[in-house]
N, C-alpha and C positions, 0 to 999 in steps of 0.2 A: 599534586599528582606526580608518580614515578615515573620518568620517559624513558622507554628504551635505551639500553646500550647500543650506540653506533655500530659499535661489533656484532652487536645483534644481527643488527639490518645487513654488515657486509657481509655472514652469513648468507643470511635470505637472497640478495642481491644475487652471489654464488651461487646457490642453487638455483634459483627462477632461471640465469641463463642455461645454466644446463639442460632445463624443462623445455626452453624456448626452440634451442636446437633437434629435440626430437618432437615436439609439436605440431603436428600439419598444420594447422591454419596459423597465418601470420598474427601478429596482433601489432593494430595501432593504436599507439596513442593520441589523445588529443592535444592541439597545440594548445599549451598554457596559455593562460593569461598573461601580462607583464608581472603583474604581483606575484603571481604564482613559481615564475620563473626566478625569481629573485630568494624564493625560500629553499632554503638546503634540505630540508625536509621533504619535500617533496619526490627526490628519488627513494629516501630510507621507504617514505609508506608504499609508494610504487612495487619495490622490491617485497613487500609485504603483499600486496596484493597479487602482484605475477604469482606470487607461488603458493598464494591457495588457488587462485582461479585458472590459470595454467592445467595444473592435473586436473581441475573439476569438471573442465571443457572434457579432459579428455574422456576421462573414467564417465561420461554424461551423453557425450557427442552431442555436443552443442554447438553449431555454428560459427555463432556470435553472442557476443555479452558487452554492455556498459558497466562501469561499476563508479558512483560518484560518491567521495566521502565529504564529508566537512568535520576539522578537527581542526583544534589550538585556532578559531577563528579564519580559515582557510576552507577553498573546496578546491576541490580534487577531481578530476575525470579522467579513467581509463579506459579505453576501448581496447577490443580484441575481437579476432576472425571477422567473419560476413554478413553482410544484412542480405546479401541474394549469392545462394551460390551458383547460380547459373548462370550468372554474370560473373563472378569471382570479384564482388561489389564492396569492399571493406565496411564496416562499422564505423563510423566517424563519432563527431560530438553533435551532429546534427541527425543524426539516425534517430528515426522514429519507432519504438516500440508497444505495442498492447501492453497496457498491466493488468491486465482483468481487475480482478475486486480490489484492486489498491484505490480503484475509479468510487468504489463507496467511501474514501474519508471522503471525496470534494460532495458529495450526496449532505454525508452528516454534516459538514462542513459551514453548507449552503444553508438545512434547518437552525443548527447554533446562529448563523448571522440571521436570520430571518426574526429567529425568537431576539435578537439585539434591535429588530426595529420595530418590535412589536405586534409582526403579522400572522404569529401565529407563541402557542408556549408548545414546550414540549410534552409538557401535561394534556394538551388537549386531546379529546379520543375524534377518533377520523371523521365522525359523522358530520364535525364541526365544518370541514368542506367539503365532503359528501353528504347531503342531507336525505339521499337515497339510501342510505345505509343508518340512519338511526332504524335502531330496534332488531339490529343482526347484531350477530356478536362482533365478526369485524369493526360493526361501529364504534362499540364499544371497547375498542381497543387504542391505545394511545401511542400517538408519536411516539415516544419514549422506547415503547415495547419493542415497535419498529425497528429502531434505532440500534435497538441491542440486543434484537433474533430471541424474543422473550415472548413473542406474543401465546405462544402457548400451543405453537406447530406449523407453522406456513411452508410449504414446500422448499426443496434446494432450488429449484427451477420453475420459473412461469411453467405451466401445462402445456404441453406442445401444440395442443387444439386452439389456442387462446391468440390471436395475430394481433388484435388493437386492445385500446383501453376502454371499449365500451364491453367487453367481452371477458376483460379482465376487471370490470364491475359487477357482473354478472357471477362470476366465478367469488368475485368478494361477497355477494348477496349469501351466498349458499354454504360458505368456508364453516367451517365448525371446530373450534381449535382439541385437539386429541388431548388437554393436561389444562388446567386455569392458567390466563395469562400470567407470565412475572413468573413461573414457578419451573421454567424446563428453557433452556435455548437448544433452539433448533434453527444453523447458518442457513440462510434464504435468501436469494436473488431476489425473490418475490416481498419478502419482509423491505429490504433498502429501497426496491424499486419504487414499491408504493411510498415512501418515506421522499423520498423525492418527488416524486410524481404531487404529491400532496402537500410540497412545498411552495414546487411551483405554480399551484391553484392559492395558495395563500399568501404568494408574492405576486398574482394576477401577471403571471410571463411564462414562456416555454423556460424548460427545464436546461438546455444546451447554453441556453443565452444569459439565462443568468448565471450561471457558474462563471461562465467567459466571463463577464463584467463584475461582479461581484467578488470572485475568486482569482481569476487566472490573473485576469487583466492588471490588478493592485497589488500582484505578489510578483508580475514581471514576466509570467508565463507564457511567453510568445510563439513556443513553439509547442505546444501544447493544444490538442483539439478532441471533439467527438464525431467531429466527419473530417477526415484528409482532407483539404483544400489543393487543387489541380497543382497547383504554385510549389506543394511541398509532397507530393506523390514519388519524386524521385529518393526521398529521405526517406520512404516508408517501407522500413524490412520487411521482406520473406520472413512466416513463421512457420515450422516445421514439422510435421507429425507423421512416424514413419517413412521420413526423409522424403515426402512431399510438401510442396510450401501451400500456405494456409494460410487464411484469415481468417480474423472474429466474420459469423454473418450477424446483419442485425435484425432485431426482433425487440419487444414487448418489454421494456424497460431497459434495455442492453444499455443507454446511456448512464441513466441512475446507477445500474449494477456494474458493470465492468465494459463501458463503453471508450474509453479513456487513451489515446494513442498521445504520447510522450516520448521528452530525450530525456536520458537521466539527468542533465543539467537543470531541468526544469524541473526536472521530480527534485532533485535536490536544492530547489529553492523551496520547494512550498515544507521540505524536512527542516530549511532552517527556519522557515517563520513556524512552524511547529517546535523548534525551539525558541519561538521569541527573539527572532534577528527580522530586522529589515521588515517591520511589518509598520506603515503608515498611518494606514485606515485605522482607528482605533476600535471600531465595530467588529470589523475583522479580526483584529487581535483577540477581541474578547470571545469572541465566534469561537478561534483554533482553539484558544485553551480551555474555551467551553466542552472540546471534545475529547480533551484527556480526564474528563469525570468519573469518577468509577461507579457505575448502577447496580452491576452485579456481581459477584464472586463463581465462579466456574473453576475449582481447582484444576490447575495450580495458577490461572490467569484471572485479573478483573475486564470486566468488558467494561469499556468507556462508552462512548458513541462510535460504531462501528472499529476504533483502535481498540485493542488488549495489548495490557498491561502487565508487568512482572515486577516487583520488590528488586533494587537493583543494590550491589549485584546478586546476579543472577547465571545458574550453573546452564551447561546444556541441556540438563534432562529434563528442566523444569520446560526450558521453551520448544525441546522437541515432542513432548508431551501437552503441552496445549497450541501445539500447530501440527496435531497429529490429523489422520483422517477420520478418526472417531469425535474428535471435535469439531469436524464438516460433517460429516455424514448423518450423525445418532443424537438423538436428543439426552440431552446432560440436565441434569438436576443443577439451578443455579440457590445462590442465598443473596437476594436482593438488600442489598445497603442501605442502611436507614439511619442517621442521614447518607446522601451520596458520599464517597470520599471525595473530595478535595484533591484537584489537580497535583501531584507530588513532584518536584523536578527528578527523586531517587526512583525511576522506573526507566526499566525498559519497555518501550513504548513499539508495538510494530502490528506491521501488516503484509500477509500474503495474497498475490492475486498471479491468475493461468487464466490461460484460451488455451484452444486447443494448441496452438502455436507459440505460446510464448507461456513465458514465467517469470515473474518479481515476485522480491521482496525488500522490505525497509523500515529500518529500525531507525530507532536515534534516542538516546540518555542526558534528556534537560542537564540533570546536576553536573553532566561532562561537557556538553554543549559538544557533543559529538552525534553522525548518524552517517547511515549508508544507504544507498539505492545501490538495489543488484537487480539490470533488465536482460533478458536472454530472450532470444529466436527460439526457442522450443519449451516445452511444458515441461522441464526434468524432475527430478526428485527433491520435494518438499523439504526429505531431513537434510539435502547438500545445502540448499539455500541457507539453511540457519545455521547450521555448524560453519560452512563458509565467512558469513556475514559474524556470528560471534568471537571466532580465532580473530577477524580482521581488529573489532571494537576494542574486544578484549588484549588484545596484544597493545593498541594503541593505548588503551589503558594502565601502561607502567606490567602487561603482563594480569593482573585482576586476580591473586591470589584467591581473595574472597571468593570470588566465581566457582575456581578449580574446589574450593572447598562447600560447594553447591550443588554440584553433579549428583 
C-alpha cells in the first residue's frame, strides 16, 4: 500500500487550522491512549480528518460529531463540538450517540450466531416459531428474506396503530407481500425487527439481553446500550432536529431496528471484529463473517445480511447511488445469488443509520484492514456522510487511484 506524503498531511494540517479558527463550535479531541500517543501518524490522519469534518459541521450545522478510524492496526478517536448545546456540554470519547439502523448489523448479527448454535438456520420460514402464522404468506417467508429486505414488500415503518408484538402478529396474519418473495427489496424496520424479534424466541431470551451477552459483552462493548442506564445519562447527547434537541422515542421493535445508543469507540470495536481483530469467541467470529454474505445483487450494491457491499475499490457514485433515497424508499428489482457469494475481504462493506436526531455511518475494507464510524447530533445529508467517510479511507489508502477511476 502507498502511504501518503508527509507533505501531504502538512498541507491538510494548514488548512484544518485555518478551518478551525473560523468555526464556531470548538472541537475536542479525545485523550489518546498511550499506544496511540506514541504513533507519529496520528496527528497526519487527525489533520485529514479536521478538514473534511470541519467544513461539513459547517456547510450541515451540526452540533457535534465523533469520528473513529482504525488503520495500519491502530484506532483513532476524534471528537468535535457539543452533545448538549444548552449546556455548551463538549463531545468527549465517552459521549453517547443513536445510530439508528447501524443497530440492524447487531440484529443480523445476533441471527448468524444463533444459526452457529443451532437454534435456528437462516433458511427456516417464520412459522418455525410462530406456529400462528403457518399458512399465511408471512409464514412462509424466511429469515433470510428478513435479513435482506427481500421479503417481497414489508413496510419502511412498523404501522403507527400497531404498540406491542401481539398486534404486530396480527398485522403479520393479514401482510400480503405486493411482488414474490426474493424478487424486489423493499428497506424495512418492520423486515429486521421481526428478524430479531424471531431470534430471540429461538434463542428462548429477550432480544436486548442477548445482544448484551452474546454480542456487546465478548467484543468489549461497555458502553454501548438499548436503554441508557441512570450511571451513563450524563454521556447521552442532545439530538437535534430544526435546532430543537430530540430523542429516539421507543416503540414496536425500535431495539431490533435502530434502538442502539453508542460511543464511536465502541462502534469502532465491533468495525474491527468485523474485520477480524480481537474477536475470541469463535462462534462469534463465524457469526460476523457470516454476515458479509452476499444474498443478493441490487445494482450497484450486494446485500449481505442487513450490510451492503461494493467491489472494492470503489468510486463515489457507485456508493452515493446505492445509499441513495431511492434505495430506502422504493422497491428495487434485486438477482438473488446462487450460490451466495462468499465473504470477499476486496469490499467495501458499510452501513447507514438516523433518528430524527442523529446520523451515522460506517464502513470498513477487510483486504485494507481499515474502517470508520462517523456519529453526529443531527440527521444531515446522507451524500455528506459518504463522500466524507470515502475522501477519509480513500486518501488513507495511498490516495486510491483505482477509486478516482470508478466515479
Amino acid at each position: 500500500m502507498t502511504k501518503p506524503h508527509l507533505t501531504l498531511f502538512a498541507v491538510l494540517a494548514a488548512t484544518a487550522a485555518i478551518g478551525w479558527m473560523t468555526f464556531s463550535a470548538r472541537s475536542y479531541a479525545a485523550e489518546p491512549n498511550p499506544q496511540v500517543q506514541t504513533n507519529p501518524r496520528r496527528d497526519e490522519i487527525k489533520a485529514l480528518v479536521d478538514k473534511t469534518v470541519v467544513p461539513l459541521m459547517a456547510r450541515q450545522d451540526i452540533p457535534g460529531m465523533a469520528v473513529a478510524i482504525v488503520f495500519d492496526g491502530q484506532s483513532y478517536v476524534f471528537d468535535y463540538g457539543v452533545a448538549d448545546k444548552a449546556a455548551n456540554k463538549p463531545v468527549t470519547d465517552n459521549t453517547l450517540f443513536e445510530i439508528g439502523s447501524v443497530s440492524k448489523t447487531f440484529s443480523a448479527t445476533l441471527a448468524a450466531y444463533a444459526q452457529t448454535t443451532g437454534a435456528l438456520a437462516l433458511t427456516d420460514k417464520t412459522s418455525r416459531f410462530v406456529p400462528e402464522l403457518a399458512g399465511t404468506p408471512f409464514g412462509d417467508v424466511k429469515l433470510l428474506n428478513l435479513a435482506t429486505h427481500t421479503t417481497g414488500g414489508m413496510p419502511l415503518q412498523v404501522p403507527d396503530n400497531i404498540r406491542n408484538t401481539d398486534e404486530i402478529l396480527q398485522y403479520f396474519k393479514t401482510w400480503k407481500p405486493a411482488k414474490p418473495t426474493g424478487t424486489v427489496r423493499t428497506y424495512s424496520n418492520a423486515s429486521i425487527g421481526a428478524l430479531g424479534w424471531l431470534t430471540a424466541r429461538a434463542m428462548h431470551g429477550d432480544f436486548p439481553s442477548l445482544v448484551t451477552d452474546h454480542v456487546f459483552k465478548p467484543l468489549d462493548m461497555t458502553h454501548t446500550f438499548f436503554r441508557v442506564p441512570e450511571n451513563q445519562q450524563a454521556n447521552y447527547a442532545w439530538g437535534y432536529k430544526n435546532g430543537k434537541p430530540v430523542r429516539v422515542n421507543p416503540g414496536v421493535f425500535e431495539p431490533e431496528a435502530y434502538g442502539v445508543k453508542t460511543t464511536a469507540s465502541d462502534l469502532l470495536q465491533f468495525v474491527r471484529a468485523n474485520l477480524g481483530q480481537s474477536v475470541t469467541d469463535q462462534r462469534l467470529r463465524h457469526a460476523i463473517e457470516t454476515t458479509h454474505t452476499g444474498y443478493f445483487f441490487d445494482a450497484p450494491m450486494t446485500q449481505d445480511l442487513i450490510w451492503e457491499q461494493y467491489p472494492y475499490p470503489v468510486g463515489i457514485d457507485a456508493l452515493l447511488q446505492g445509499n441513495s433515497s431511492r434505495m430506502a424508499l422504493e422497491p428495487t428489482s434485486v438477482h438473488e445469488l446462487v450460490p451466495p457469494m462468499a465473504p470477499t475481504p476486496d469490499a467495501w462493506v458499510n452501513k447507514t443509520g438516523s433518528t430524527n436526531g442523529f446520523g451515522a455511518y460506517v464502513a470498513f475494507v477487510p483486504s485494507k484492514q481499515m474502517g470508520i464510524v462517523m456519529l453526529a447530533n443531527k440527521n444531515y445529508a446522507m451524500d455528506e456522510r459518504i463522500r466524507a467517510a470515502h475522501r477519509i479511507l480513500t486518501t488513507l489508502d495511498g490516495g486510491c487511484s483505482a477509486c478516482e477511476s470508478r466515479k
